[in-house]
N, C-alpha and C positions, 0 to 999 in steps of 0.2 A: 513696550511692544514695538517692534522696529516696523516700517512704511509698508515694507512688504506684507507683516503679516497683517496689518491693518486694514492694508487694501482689500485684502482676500476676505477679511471677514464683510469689511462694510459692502462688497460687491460678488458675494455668493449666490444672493438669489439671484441676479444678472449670469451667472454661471453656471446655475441649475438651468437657466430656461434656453443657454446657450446649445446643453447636453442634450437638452431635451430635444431641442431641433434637429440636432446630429442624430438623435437616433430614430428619429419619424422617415431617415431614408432608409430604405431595406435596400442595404447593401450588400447583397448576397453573391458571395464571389463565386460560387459553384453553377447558376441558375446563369444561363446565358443572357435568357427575358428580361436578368436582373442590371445586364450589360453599365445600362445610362443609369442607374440610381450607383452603383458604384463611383461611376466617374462625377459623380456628385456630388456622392461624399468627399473626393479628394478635392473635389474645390469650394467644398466647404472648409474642408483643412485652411485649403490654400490663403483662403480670406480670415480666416483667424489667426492664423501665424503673422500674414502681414498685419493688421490689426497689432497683435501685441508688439510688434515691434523688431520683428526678425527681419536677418536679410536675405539676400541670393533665396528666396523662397520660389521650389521650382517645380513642375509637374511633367516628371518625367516619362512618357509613355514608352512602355514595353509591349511584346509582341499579346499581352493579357492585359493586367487591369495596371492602372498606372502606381508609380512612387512617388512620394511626395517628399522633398528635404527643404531644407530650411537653418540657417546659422545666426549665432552672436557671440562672434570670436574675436574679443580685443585685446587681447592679452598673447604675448611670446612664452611667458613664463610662470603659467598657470593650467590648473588642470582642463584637460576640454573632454566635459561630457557628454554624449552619442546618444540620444533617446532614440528609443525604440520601439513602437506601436503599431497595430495594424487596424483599420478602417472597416473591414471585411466581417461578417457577419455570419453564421450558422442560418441556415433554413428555418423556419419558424414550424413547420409542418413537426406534430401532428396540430394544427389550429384549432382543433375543435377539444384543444386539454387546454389552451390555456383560458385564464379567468379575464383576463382583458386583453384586449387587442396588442397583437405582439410590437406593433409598430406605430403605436399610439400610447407614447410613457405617460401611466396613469402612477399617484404616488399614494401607498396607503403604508400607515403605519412607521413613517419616516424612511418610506425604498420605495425605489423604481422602479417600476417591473417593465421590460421593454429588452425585444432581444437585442444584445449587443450591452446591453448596460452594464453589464460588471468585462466581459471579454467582449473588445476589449474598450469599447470607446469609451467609456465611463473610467476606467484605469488611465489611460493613456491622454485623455486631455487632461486630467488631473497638472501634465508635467508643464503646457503649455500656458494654462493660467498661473502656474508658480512661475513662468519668467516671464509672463507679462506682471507679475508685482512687483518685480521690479523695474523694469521697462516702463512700466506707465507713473510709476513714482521718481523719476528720475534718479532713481538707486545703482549705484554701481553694481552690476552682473557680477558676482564673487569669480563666477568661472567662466572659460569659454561651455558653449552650451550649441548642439548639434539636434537635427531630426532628422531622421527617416521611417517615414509612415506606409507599408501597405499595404493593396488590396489584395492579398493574396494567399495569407497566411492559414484560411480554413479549407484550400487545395491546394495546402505543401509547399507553400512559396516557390513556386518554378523559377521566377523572372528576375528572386533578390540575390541569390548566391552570385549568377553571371553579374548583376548590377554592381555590386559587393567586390567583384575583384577589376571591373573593368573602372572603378570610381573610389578606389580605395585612398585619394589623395583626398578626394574631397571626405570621404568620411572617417579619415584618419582622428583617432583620441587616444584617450586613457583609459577609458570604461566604457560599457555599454549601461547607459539603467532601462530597466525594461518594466514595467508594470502589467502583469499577466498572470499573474497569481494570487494565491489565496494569504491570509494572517490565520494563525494556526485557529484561531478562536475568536469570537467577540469582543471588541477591546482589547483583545490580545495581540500587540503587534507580533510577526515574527518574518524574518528575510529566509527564503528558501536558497538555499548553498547545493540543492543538486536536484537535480531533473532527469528523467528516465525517457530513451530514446524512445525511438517506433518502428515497427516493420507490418505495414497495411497489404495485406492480399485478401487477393479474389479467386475463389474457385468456383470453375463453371463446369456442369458436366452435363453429357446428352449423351442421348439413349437412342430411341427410335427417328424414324424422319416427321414422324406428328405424333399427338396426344395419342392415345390409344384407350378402345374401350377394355376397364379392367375387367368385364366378365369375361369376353372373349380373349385378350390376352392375357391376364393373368395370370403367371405361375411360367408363363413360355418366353415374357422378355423382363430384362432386368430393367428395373424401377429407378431412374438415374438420384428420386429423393429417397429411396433407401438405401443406396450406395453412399450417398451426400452423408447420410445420419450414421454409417457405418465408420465415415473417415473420419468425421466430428470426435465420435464416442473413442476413439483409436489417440487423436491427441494427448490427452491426458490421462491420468489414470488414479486411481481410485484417493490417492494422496495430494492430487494437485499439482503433481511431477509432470511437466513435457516432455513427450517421449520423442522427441523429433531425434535421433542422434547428432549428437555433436552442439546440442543448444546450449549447455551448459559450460563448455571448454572452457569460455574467456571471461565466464563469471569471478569478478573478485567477490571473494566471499568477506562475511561482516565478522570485524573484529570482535574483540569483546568491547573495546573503549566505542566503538558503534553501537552495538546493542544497547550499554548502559547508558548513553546519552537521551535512548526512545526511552527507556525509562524515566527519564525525567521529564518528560513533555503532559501536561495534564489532561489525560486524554480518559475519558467514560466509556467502555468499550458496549454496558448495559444504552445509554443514552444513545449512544451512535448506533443501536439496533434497531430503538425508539424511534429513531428520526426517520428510519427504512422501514418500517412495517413488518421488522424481520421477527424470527424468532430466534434463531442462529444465525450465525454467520460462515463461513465457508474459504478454503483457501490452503495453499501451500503446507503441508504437516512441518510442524517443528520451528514457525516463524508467529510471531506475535501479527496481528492487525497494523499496525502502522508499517512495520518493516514488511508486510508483504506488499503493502497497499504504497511504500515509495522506496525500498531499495530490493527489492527481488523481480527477477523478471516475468511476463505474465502471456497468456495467451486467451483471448475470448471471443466470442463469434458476435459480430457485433450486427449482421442482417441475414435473412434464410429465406428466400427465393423458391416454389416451385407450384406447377399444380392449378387446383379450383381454390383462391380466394373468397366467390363471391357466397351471398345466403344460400344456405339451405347444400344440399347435395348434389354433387356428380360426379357420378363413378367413371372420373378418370387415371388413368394410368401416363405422368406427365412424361414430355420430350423430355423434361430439360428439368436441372436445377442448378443451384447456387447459393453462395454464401462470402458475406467477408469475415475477416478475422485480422484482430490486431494483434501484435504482440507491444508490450511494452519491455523495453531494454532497461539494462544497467553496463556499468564502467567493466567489463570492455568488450564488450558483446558491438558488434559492427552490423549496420544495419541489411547493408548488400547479402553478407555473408549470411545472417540470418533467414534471411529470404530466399536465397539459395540452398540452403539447407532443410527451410518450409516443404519450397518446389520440390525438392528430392522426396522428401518421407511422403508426401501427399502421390507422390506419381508411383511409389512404393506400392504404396496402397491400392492402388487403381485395378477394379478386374477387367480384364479383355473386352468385355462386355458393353460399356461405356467408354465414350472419349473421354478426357479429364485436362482440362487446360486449368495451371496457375499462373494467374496476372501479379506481379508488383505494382503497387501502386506509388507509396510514396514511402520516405519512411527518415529518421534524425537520430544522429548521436546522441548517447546522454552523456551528462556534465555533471564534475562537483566542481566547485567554486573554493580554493582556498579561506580557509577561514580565518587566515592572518592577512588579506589584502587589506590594505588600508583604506579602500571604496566602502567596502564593506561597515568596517568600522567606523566611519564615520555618517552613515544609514542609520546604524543600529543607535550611534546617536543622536540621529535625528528624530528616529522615532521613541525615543525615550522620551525627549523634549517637550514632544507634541503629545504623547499619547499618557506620559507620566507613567509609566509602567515598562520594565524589565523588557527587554528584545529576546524571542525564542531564535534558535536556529535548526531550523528543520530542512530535512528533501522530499518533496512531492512527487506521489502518481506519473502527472501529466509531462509530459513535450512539447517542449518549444524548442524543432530544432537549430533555429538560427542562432541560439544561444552558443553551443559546440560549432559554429561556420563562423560566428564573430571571433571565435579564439582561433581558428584556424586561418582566415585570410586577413583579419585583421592585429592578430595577437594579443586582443587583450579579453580581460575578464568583464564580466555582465554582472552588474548587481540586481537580484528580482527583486522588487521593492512593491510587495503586492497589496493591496489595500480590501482584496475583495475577500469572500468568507465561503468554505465550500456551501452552504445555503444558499448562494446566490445561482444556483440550479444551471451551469453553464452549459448548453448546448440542449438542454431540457426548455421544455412549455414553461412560463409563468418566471423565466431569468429576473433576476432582478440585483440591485445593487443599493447597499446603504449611503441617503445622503449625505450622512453624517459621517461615515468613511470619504467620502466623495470630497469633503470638507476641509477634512481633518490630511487625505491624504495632498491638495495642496499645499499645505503648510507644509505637511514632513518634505516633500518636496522641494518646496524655497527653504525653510531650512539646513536641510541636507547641501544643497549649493552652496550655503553661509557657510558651515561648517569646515568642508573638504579642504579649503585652501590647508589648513590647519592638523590636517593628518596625513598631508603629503611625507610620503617617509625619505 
């Protein structure tokens, strides 16, 4: 076993209790309140990076939450890889679902449960303890090796794209490795080759100039939440088809050597019902469960605004309602243009009766990843090494879209090198992340450095 990986083992529990500190900050990059635990995180970054042994490690503030980079580039003639993680946290709310305190990692069962722990901080320091194995071993760094961490990525990264093209010298490489994804299965390694964009709106609609009582007004003004429920039911239609006109133009559709490859992925369609409380499942006619759920595109309401929330009754007849909705993209669906295209059908929709304003909020290209890059390939054998078992190649659900802006202002490709498990409930009460991934995924990580020089093509 080489220095690296010896280190990693003998000083993991030193690196569980590292994690664990990192995620006792609620660093919530949406909550303003949350401002100073943010920039906390980032300098907790900061003291770890210099710790293992990096340089130029810097804390760059933006007009939001800051970035953090950090290098060890000794080499002219050798590959320089660009990690990629973000600091920034989901809301923990609803609190009163999860079973232990979301910001107090309690571990049972060999996982973490603590938000943030699998998305992404538990992924992403993974990559900084793999080059301090070799740094603290006095091992020679296979590669040049790069960070930029942060706090931004769970409200759209506003501050990294302008970062990204005003500092493209300094984070110039060959690759981006990113850790923010899911292995198809337990023990199942697998690198995700493609990712589906996003297009996030808001619809807000009003009615009268206040609540109104619905006995007296009832029947005489329109109702802005059953207009709301009118546009909803109007989206879709009975097949799972969006009706938006013109949503589907730039779809490339799935070959057959596509379809046949979800075939081969060991997936339980009974078990993944199990796991949802479901009895059926639901979705696009004429597309199996994986290919809806990561290469078709989608539409879903994702909060619904209006009215008396609280106990018990009152006959109001609301101002106002609201609602968001994401879409998820595929190759070559544009996220502007989608959006544009939402706002038209929605304002279609709209009767005289009601005002109807559609907000954009955020929204990312989706990406496929060649599957002859030689980054790739030499991933897929690192996690062979470590995990002893065959590499999947699959495309996921979710967006990350700095993935498509790293090929665009910096030209190169991203490998996802995910170690977490859709189990690990992301964005949900009760997150959690396997240590044993958490383990297993620094090694593939120094490994993966070992390897690269050697499949440079």
């Amino acid at each position: 076993m080489s220095a690296p990986q010896s280190y990693i083992d003998q000083h993991i529990n030193t690196f569980q209790d590292q994690l664990f500190e990192f995620l006792r900050i609620p660093s919530v990059s949406t909550d303003s309140r949350h401002k100073g635990y943010v920039m906390n995180a980032a300098k907790f970054l900061i003291h770890q990076l210099e710790n293992a042994g990096l340089e130029k490690v810097t804390l760059h503030e933006t007009g939001g939450h800051p970035i953090v980079t950090a290098e060890k580039c000794p080499y002219e003639d050798r590959p320089t890889v660009l990690v990629y993680g973000h600091y920034d946290v989901q809301p923990s709310d609803p609190d009163d679902l999860w079973n232990t305190p979301p910001f107090e990692p309690t571990v049972k069962d060999g996982r973490v449960y603590a938000r943030g722990a699998s998305d992404d901080k538990g992924q992403s320091f993974t990559h900084i303890k793999a080059v301090e194995s070799y740094l603290k071993t006095d091992t020679e760094l296979p590669v040049n090796v790069k960070f930029i961490l942060e706090g931004e990525e769970e409200i759209g990264s506003p501050h990294l794209i302008p970062f990204i093209k005003k500092h493209k010298d300094l984070l110039a490489c060959d690759m981006v490795l990113i850790s923010d994804t899911a292995m198809f299965g337990e023990d199942q390694p697998s690198i995700t080759y493609g990712l589906r964009g996003l297009a996030y709106m808001e619809i807000n609609i009003v009615g009268p100039n206040r609540d109104l009582h619905s006995g007296v007004y009832g029947g005489t003004v329109e109702n802005p939440a059953n207009v709301l429920c009118e546009i909803i039911a109007k989206l879709k239609d009975s097949n799972g088809v969006i009706q938006i006109p013109g949503f589907y133009d730039a779809v490339q559709p799935l070959t057959a050597e596509m379809r046949d490859a979800y075939k081969e992925l060991p997936f339980n369609e009974e078990e993944y019902k199990s796991g949802l409380d479901l009895k059926e499942l639901d979705g696009e006619k004429g597309y199996t469960t994986l290919e809806r759920s990561s290469a078709r595109p989608t539409l879903d309401v994702n909060g619904l605004w209006s009215g008396y929330q609280g106990e018990g009754a009152k006959t109001v007849l609301p101002a106002a309602a609201g609602a968001k909705v994401s879409m998820r993209l595929v190759p070559d669906q544009e996220p502007d243009k989608i959006a544009e295209l939402f706002t038209d059908y929605v304002q279609s929709l709209a009767p005289d009766t009601v005002t109807v304003e559609v907000k954009a909020h955020h929204g990312g290209y989706p990406i496929v990843i060649d599957l002859d890059f030689y980054g790739l390939k030499a991933a897929a054998q690192a996690f062979r090494d470590v995990y002893e078992k065959d590499v999947l190649f699959s495309r996921e659900g979710g967006s990350i879209p700095i993935v498509a802006d790293f090929k665009k202002v910096l030209g190169v490709n991203s490998i996802l090198m995910g170690f977490g498990l859709t189990r690990d409930a992301l964005h949900s009460p009760n997150e959690s992340f396997s240590l044993k991934d958490f383990h297993r995924g620094i090694k593939t990580s120094a490994r993966f450095m070992e390897l690269l020089p050697d499949f440079v093509e």
